[in-house]
N, C-alpha and C positions, 0 to 999 in steps of 0.2 A: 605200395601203400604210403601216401603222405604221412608223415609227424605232425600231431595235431598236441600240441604243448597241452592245453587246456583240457583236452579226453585223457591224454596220458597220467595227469595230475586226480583229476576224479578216480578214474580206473584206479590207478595205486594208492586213494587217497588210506588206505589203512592197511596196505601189504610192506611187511621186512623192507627196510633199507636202509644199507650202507654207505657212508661217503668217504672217498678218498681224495686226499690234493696229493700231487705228484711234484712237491716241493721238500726241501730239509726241512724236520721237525715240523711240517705241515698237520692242520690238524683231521682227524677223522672222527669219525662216528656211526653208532648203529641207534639207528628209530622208526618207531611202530609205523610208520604214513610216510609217502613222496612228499607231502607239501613239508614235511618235519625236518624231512633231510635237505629239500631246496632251501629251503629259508636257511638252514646252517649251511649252505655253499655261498647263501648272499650275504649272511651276515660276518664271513671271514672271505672277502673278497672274490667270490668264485668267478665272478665276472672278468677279474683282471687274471686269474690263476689258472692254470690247467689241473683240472678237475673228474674227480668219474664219481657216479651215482649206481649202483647197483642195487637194482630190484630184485626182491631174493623170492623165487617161485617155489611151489611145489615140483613141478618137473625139472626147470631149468632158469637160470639167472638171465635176468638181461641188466646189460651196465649203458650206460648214457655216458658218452664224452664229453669235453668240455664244450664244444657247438652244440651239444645237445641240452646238455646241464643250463648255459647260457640263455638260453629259449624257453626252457623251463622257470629259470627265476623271472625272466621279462611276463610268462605268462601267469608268474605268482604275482607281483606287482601290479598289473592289469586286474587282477582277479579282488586285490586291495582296494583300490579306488573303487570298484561300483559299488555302489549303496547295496544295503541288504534288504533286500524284498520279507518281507513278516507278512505276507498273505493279507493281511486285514485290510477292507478297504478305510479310507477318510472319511471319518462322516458331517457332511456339509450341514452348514449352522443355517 
């Protein structure tokens, strides 16, 4: 089964997780949503860092590497630029 950044990011958007960098005095964290903890691996350089994201399950954890973690911020970013759809049409004068 493909890694699909943008389903993985929904799916988790409000389950346990944890971030780790794999650096000295590296920082970490635990937050309610994946997008909570992606954004905290972008906004302390996860891109350039080796990184892991742990999604904390009821049966069993799954963790993201940093290719993986890396994919995820790219498809945080992506997700930033589109406009937000508010349902409501335009109404023509």
């Amino acid at each position: 089964m493909a890694f699909d950044p943008s389903q993985v990011l929904y799916t988790h958007a409000r389950t346990s997780c944890s971030v780790q960098f794999w650096m000295t005095d590296g920082p970490s964290g635990e937050f309610k949503g994946l997008k909570e903890a992606v954004a905290f691996a972008r906004d302390n350089k996860g891109k350039w860092n080796d990184v892991d994201i742990t999604v904390h399950m009821p049966r069993e954890d799954v963790t993201y590497g940093s290719d993986k973690v890396r994919m995820l911020i790219d498809a945080l970013e992506r997700q930033a630029k589109r406009p937000v759809e508010t349902g409501e049409a335009e109404a023509e004068d």
